[in-house]
C-alpha positions, 0 to 999 in steps of 0.5 A: 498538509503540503506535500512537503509536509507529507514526505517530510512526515510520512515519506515517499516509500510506504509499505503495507505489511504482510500479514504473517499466520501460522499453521492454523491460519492464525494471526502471528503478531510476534511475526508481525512486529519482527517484519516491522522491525525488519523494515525499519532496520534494513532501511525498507520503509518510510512509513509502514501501513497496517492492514492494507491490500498486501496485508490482506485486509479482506480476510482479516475479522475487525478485531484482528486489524485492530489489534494489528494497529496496536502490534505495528505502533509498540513495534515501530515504537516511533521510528517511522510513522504508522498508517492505517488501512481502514476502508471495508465493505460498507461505510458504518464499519469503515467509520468504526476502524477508522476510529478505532485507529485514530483511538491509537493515536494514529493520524493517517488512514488509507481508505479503499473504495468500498469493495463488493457493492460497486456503488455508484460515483454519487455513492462513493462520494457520500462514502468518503464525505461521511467516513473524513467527517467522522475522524479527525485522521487524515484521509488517504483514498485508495483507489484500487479497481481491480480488487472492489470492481469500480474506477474512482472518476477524477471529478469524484476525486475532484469533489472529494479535494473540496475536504479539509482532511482528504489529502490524497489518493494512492491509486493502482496505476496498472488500470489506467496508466495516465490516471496519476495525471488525471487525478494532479490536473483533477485536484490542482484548483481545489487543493494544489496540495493534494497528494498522489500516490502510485499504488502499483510497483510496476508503474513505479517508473511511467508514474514518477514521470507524471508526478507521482510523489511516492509509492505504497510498495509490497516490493519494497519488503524486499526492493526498499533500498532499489525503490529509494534508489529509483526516486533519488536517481530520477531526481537528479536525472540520472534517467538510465541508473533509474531504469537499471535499478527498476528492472530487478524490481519489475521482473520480480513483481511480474514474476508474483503474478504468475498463473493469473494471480491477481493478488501477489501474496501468495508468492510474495510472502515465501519470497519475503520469508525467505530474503528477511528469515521472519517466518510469514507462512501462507496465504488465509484461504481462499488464496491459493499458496504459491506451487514448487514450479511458481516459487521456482521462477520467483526465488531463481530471479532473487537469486539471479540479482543477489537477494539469496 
């Protein structure tokens, strides 16, 4: 697959969906389809991504996710492509959803380096080899450090392009500002094609000007249109109309990381409800909801730019 292929078919801004719950912490699937519909009709998304970080995948049990997979395919119901976040703790699970996703007929999956173990770079490499030899799914690495404690090298990366079905990498930009490079210089003489992703809105700008051909966005369930606006301005040089359009959505992200949070959601979400009226609810536990004084900043900036 080219990259022109790729944003032909999947486009540039990708949004991995929140997960709505409700009372009991029970997945909402209704919820679930109206934020989808929500993305779509607003013009939000490119692509949407089931069971991503943002959609916390962590926390969620493998059935759950499937059945995520299948609310997101009727729900979308062909308007936008349908990817699915695949990556768990070990390699045989990993195996098993992605073949469960590829089942339902989708064709991409986002795979996070698995999180908790730390494996070794030769660890990762076998991970990844044996997961792409399993399906016939596209693969998209996902490359997150913060969250499963390892940094994905570019020579892994490097061997990784050697894959037919390894087309990508999204990667959390926020660890490594320059890394979107390393990885384009790491894949160019084993796979010009290769696809890179940011992973991070607030590199959304540095990453764009590496080369970056497009974001997986939780932003964009708000910043969709401000998103597309960044990327199309950029493209035509407009550098300043970029950068006044990419503060709201910096100023926002940075406002969900409020107290140290290093997953956003639980102030994202109320900020989500609260713009798209689909009701999200909070966060599963162990993560904290976002408190009166937190949603106090966030909510003030959306209303500050027109969002309430």
């Amino acid at each position: 697959m080219t990259r022109e292929e790729f944003t032909k078919k999947y486009g540039k801004v990708l949004v991995p969906v929140l997960t709505p719950y409700d009372e009991n912490e029970k997945v909402n699937y209704e919820a679930y389809a109206q934020l989808i519909h929500y993305l779509i009709e607003t013009g939000s998304c490119d692509s949407v991504i089931v069971t991503g970080t943002t959609g916390e995948a962590s926390l969620l049990t493998f059935d759950e996710r499937v059945k995520l997979m299948e609310t997101a395919l009727k729900a979308a119901d062909g308007r936008v492509p349908v990817i699915a976040g695949t990556g768990c703790a070990s390699t045989k699970e990993t195996i098993a959803l992605t073949k469960a996703a590829e089942k339902l007929g989708i064709e991409l999956a986002m795979v996070v380096c698995p999180f908790y173990n730390k494996p070794t770079m030769d660890g990762v490499y076998t991970h990844f080899k044996a997961v792409a030899e399993s399906t016939t799914c596209k693969i998209m690495l996902y490359n997150i450090p913060i969250f499963v404690g390892i940094n994905m090298e570019a020579e892994v990366v490097h061997e990784l392009a050697k894959i037919d079905n390894i087309i990508g990498i999204k990667d959390e930009a926020g660890v490594n500002p320059t890394q979107v490079t390393d990885f384009l210089l790491a894949t160019r003489d084993v796979n010009p094609e290769f696809v890179v992703f940011n992973g991070d809105d607030i590199m959304l700008l540095p990453t764009i000007i590496q080369g970056a051909m497009g974001i997986v966005t939780g932003g964009a369930h708000i910043f969709g249109k401000e998103i597309r606006e960044i990327f199309k301005a950029f493209e035509e040089g407009r550098n300043e109309d970029a950068k006044n359009s990419f503060e709201p959505l910096y100023r926002f992200c940075k406002s969900c990381g409020q107290n140290g949070r290093i997953l956003p959601n639980s102030i994202l979400r109320p900020a989500v409800e609260k713009v798209s009226g689909v009701k999200i609810g909070p966060s599963r536990r162990p993560l904290a909801p976002a408190t009166e004084e937190e949603l106090e900043v966030t909510l003030g900036i959306l209303k500050e730019i027109g969002k309430l």
